[in-house]
Backbone as a printed PyTorch tensor [residue, N CA C, xyz], in Angstrom:
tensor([[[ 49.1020, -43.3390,  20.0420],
         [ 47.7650, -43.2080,  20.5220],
         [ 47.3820, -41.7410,  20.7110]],

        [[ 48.5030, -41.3000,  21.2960],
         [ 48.3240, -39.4430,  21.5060],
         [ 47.8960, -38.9810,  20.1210]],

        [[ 48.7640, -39.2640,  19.0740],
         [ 48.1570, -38.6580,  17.7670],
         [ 46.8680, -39.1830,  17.2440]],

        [[ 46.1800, -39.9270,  17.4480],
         [ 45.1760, -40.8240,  16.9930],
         [ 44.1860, -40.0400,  18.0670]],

        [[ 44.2840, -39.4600,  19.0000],
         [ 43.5560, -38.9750,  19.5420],
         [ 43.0800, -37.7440,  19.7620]],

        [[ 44.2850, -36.8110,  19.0250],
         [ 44.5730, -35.3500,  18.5970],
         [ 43.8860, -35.5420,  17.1740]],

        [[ 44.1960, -36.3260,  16.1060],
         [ 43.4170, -36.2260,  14.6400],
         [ 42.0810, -36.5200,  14.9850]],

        [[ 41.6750, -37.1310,  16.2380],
         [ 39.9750, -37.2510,  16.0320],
         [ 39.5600, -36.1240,  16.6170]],

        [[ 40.3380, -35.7270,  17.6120],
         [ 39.3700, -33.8750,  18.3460],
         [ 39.6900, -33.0880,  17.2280]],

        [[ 40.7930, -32.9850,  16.1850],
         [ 40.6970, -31.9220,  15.1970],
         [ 39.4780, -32.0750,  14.1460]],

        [[ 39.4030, -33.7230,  14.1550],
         [ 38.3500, -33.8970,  12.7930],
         [ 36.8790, -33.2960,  13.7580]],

        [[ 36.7160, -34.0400,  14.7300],
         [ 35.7570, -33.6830,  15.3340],
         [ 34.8980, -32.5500,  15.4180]],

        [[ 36.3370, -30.9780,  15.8290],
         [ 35.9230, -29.8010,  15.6420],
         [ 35.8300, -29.6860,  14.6610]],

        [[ 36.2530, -29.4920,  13.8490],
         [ 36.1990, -29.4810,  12.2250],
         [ 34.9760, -29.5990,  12.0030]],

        [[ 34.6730, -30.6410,  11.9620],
         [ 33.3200, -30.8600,  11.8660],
         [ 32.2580, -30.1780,  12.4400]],

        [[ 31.9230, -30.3030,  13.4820],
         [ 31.0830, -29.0410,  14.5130],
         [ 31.1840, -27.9190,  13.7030]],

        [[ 31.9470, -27.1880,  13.5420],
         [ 32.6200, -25.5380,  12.5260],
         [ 31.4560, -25.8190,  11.3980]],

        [[ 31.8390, -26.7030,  10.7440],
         [ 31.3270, -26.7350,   9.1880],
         [ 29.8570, -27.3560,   9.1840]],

        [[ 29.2300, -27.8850,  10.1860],
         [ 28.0980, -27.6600,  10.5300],
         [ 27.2920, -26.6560,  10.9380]],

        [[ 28.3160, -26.3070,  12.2510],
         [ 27.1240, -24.3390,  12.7080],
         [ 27.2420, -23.6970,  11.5120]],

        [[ 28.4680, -23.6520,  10.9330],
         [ 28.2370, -22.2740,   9.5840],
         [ 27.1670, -22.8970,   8.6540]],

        [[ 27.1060, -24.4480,   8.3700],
         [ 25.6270, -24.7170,   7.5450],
         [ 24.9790, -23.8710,   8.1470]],

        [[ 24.4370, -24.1960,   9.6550],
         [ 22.9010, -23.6630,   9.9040],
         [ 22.8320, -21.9240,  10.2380]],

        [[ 23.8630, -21.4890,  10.3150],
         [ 23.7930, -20.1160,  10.2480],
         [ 23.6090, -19.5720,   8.7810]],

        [[ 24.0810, -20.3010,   7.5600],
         [ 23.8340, -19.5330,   6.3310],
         [ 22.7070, -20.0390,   6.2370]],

        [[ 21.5350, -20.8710,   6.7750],
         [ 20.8090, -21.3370,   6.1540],
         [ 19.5130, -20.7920,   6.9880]],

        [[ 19.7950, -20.0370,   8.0470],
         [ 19.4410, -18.9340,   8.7120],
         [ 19.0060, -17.7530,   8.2510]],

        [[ 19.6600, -17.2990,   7.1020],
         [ 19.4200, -16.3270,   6.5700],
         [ 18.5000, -15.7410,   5.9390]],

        [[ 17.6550, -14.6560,   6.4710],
         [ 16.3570, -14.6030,   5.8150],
         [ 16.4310, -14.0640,   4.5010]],

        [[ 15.7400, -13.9930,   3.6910],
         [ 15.9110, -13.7600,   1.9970],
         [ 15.0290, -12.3650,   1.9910]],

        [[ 15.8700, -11.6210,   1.3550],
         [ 15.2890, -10.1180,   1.4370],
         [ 13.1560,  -9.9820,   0.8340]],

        [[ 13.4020,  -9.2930,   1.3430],
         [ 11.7780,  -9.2370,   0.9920],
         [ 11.2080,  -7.9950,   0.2150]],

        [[  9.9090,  -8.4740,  -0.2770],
         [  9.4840,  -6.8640,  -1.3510],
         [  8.0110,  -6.6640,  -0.6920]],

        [[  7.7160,  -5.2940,  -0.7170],
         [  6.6380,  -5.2270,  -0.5220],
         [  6.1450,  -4.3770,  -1.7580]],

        [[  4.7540,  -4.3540,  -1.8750],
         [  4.1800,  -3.9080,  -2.8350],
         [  2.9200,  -2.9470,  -2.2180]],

        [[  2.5270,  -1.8180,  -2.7720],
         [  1.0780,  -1.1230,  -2.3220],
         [  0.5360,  -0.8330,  -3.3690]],

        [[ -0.7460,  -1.2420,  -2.9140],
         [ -2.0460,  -1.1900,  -3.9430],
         [ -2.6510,  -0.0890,  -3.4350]],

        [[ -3.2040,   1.0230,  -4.1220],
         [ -3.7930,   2.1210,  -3.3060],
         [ -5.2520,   2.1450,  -4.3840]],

        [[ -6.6520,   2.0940,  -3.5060],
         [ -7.7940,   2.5170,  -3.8170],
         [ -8.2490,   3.8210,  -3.8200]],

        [[ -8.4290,   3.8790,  -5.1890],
         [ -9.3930,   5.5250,  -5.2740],
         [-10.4920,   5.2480,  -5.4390]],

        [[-11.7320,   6.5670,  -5.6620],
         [-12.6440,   6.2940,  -5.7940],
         [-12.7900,   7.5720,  -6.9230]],

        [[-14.4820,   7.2850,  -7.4840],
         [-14.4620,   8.1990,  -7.7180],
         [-16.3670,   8.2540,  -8.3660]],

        [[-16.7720,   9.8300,  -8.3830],
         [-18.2570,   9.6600,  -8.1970],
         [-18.5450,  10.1460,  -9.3680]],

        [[-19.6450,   9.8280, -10.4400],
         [-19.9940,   9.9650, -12.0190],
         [-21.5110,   9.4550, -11.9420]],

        [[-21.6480,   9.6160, -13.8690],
         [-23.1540,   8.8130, -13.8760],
         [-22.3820,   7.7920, -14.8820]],

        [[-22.7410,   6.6440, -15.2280],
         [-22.4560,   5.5910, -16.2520],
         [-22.6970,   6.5060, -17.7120]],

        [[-21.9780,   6.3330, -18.6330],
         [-22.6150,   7.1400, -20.1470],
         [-22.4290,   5.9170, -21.2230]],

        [[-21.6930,   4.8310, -20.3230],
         [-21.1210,   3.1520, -21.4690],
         [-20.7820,   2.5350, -20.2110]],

        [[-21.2860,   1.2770, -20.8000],
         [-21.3300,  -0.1030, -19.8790],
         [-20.8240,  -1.0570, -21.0040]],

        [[-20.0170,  -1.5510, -21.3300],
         [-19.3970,  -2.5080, -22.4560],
         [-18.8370,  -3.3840, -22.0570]],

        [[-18.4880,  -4.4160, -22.5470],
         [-18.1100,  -5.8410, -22.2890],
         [-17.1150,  -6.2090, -21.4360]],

        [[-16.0170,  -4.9650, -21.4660],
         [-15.1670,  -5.2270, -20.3510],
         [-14.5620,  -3.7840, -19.7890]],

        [[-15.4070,  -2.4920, -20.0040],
         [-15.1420,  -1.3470, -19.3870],
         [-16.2720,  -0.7900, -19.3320]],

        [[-16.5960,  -0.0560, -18.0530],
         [-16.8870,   1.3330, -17.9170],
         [-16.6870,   2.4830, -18.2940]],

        [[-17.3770,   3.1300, -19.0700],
         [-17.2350,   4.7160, -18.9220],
         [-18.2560,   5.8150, -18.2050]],

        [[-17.7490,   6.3170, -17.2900],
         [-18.2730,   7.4570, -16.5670],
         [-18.0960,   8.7780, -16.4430]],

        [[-19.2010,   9.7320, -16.8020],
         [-18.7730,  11.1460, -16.4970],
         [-18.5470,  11.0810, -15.5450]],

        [[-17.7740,  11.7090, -14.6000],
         [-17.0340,  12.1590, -13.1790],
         [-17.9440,  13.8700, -13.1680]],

        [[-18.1100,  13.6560, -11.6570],
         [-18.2890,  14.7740, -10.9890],
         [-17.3050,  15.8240, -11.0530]],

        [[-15.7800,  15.1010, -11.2960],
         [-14.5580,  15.8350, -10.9800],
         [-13.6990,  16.2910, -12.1250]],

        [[-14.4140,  15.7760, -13.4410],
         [-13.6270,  15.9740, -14.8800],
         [-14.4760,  16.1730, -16.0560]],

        [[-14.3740,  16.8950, -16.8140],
         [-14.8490,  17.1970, -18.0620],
         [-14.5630,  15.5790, -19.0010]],

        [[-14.1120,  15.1440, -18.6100],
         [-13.9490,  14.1660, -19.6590],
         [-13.7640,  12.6200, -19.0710]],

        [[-14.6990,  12.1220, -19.4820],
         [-15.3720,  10.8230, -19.0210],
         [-14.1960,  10.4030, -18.9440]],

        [[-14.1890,   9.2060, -17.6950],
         [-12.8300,   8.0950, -17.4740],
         [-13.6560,   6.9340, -17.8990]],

        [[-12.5850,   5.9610, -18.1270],
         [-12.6720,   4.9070, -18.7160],
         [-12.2300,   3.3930, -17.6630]],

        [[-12.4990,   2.4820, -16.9000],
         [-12.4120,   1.5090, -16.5790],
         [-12.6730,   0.1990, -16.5970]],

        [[-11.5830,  -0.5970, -16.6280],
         [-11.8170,  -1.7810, -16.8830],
         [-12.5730,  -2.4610, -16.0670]],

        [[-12.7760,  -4.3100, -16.1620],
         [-13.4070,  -4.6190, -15.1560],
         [-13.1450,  -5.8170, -15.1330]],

        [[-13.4330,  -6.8180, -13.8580],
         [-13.8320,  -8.2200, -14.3980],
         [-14.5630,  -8.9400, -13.7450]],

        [[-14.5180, -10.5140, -13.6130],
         [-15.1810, -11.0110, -13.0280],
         [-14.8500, -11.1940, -11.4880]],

        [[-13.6350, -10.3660, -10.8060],
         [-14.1400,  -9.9180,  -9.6290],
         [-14.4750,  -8.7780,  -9.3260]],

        [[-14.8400,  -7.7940, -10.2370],
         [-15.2220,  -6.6460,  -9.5770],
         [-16.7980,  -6.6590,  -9.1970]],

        [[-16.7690,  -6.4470,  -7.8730],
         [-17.7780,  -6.1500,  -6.9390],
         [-19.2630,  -5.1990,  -7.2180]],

        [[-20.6090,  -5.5800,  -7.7610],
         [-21.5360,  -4.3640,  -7.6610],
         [-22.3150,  -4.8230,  -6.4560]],

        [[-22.2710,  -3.3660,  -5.8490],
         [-23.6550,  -3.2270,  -4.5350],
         [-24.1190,  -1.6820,  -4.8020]],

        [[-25.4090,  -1.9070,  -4.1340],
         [-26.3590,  -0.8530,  -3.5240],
         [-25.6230,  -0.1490,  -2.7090]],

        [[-26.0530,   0.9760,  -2.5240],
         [-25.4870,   2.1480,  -1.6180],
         [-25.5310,   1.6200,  -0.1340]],

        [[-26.4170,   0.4720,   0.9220],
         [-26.0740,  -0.5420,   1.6360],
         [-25.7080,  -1.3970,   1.6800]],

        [[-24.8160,  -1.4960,   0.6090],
         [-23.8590,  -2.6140,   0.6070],
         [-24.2920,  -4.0100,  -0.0270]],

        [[-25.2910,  -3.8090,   0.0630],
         [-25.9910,  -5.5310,  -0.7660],
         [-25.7370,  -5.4470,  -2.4640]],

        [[-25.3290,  -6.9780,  -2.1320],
         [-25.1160,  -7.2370,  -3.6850],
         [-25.8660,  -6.7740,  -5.0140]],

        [[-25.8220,  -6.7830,  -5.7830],
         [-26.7650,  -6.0220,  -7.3240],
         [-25.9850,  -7.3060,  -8.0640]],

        [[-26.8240,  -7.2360,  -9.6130],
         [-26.5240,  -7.8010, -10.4290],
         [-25.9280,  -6.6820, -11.0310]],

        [[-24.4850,  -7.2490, -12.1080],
         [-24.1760,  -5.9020, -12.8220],
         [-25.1070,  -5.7920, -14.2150]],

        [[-26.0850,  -6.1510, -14.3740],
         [-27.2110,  -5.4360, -15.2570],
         [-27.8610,  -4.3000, -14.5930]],

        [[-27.3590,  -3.8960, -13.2390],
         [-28.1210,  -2.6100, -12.8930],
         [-27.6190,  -1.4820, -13.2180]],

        [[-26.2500,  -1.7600, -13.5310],
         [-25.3100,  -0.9320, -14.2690],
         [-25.6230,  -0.2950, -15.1830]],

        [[-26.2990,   0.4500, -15.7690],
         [-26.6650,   0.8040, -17.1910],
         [-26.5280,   2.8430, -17.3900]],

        [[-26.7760,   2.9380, -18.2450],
         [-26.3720,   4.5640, -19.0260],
         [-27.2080,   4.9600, -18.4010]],

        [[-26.5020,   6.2340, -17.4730],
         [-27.3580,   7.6430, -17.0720],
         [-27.0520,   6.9460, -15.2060]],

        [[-27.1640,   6.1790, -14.8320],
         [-27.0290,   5.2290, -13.6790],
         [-26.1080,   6.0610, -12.3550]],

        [[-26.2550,   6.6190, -11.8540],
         [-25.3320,   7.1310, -10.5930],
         [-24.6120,   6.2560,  -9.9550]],

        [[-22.9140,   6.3670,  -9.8500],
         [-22.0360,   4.8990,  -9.0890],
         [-21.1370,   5.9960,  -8.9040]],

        [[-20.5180,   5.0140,  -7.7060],
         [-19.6050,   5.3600,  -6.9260],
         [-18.2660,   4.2520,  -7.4320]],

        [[-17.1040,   4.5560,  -7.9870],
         [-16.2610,   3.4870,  -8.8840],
         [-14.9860,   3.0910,  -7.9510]],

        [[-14.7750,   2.4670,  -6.7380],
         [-13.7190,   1.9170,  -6.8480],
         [-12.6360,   1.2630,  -7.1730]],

        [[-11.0190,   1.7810,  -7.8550],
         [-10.2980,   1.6490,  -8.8120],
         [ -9.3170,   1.3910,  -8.1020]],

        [[ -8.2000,   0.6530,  -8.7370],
         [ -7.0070,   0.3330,  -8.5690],
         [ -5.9590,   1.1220,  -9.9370]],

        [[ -5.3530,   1.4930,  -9.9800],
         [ -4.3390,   1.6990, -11.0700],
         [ -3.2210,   0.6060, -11.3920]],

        [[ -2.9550,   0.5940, -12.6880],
         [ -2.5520,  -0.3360, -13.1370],
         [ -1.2660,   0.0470, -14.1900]],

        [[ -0.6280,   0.7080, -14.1400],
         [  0.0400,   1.7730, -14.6990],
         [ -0.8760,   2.9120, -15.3340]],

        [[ -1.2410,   2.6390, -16.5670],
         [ -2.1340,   4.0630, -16.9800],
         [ -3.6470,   3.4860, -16.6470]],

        [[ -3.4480,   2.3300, -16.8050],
         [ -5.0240,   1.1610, -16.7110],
         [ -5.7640,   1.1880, -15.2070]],

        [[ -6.9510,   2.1010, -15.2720],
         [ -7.6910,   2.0380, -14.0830],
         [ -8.8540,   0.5880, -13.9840]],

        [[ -8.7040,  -0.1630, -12.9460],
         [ -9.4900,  -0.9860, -12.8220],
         [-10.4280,  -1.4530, -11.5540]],

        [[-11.8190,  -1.3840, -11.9480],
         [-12.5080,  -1.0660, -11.3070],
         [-12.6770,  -2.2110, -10.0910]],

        [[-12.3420,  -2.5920,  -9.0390],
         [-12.6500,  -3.3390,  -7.9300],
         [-14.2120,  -3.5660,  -7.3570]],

        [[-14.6060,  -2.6230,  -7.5940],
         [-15.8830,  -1.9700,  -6.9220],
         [-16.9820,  -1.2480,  -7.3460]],

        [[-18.1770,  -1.1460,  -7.7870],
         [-19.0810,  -0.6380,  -8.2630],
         [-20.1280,  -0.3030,  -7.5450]],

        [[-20.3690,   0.8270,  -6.9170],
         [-21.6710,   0.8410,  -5.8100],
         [-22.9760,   2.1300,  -6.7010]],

        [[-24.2850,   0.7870,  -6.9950],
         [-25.1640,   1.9830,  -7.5990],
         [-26.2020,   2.3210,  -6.8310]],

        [[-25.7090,   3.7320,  -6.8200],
         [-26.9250,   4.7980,  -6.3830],
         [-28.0550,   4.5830,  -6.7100]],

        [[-28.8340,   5.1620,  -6.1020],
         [-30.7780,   4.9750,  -6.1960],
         [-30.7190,   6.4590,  -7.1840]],

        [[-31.2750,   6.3480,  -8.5000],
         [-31.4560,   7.6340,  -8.9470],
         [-32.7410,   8.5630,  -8.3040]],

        [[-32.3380,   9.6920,  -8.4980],
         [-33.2870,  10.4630,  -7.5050],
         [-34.0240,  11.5200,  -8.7420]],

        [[-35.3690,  11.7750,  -8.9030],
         [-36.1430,  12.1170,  -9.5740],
         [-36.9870,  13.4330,  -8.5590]],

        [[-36.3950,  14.6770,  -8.9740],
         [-37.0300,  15.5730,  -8.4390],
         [-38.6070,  16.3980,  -9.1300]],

        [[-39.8010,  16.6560,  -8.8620],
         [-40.8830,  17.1950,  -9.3450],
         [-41.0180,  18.4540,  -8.8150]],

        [[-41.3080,  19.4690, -10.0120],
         [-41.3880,  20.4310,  -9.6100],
         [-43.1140,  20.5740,  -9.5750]],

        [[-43.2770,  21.7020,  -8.6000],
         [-44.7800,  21.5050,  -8.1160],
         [-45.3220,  22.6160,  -9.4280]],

        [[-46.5580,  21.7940,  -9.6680],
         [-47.3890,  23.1960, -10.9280],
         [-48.0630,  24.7550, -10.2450]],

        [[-47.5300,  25.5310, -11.2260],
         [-47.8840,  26.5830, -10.7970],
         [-49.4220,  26.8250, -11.0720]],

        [[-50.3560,  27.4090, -10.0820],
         [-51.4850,  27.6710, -10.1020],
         [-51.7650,  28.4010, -11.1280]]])
């Protein structure tokens, strides 16, 4: 009876053991990745509006950049209200929020400026 009662507390613990170590490996959190998306901007006039890119002279470069686009990228007014992107058009003042994409800039964001039309007064 003594042994019959010693093989069930060994199976017993035994058991208990090979249960906590289940729930401790199963405990284990699984490494994690993070990723960053970083927004630029950048300020131009439109010179091409095409089917699925932008091109803009930049304030900041001799040589027009090029961005993609799609059907979530965002156009608003300089207060923020929505536009249709037919307001988009050549000569157009925007402000281009971009994501990079390895070499591929893509545009998130489109905000168009009110063009501003200065008159010079006639001389007498």
């Amino acid at each position: 009876m003594k042994n019959v009662i010693r093989n069930l507390s060994g199976l017993t613990f035994l058991g208990v053991m090979l249960f906590t170590a289940n729930i401790a490996s199963a405990q284990t959190p699984a490494p994690s990745t993070t990723s960053t998306t970083t927004t630029t901007t950048s300020d131009g006039t439109v010179s091409q509006f095409g089917s699925d890119t932008i091109v803009v002279k930049s304030t900041t470069s001799t040589t027009p950049l090029s961005y993609s686009y799609s059907k979530t990228t965002t156009y608003v007014d300089e207060n923020g209200n929505a536009v249709s992107s037919e307001t988009v058009k050549s000569g157009a003042p925007v402000t281009v929020y971009y994501t990079k994409d390895g070499d591929k800039m893509i545009a998130t964001k489109v905000v168009v400026k009110k063009t501003t039309t200065t008159t010079t007064p006639a001389s007498p």
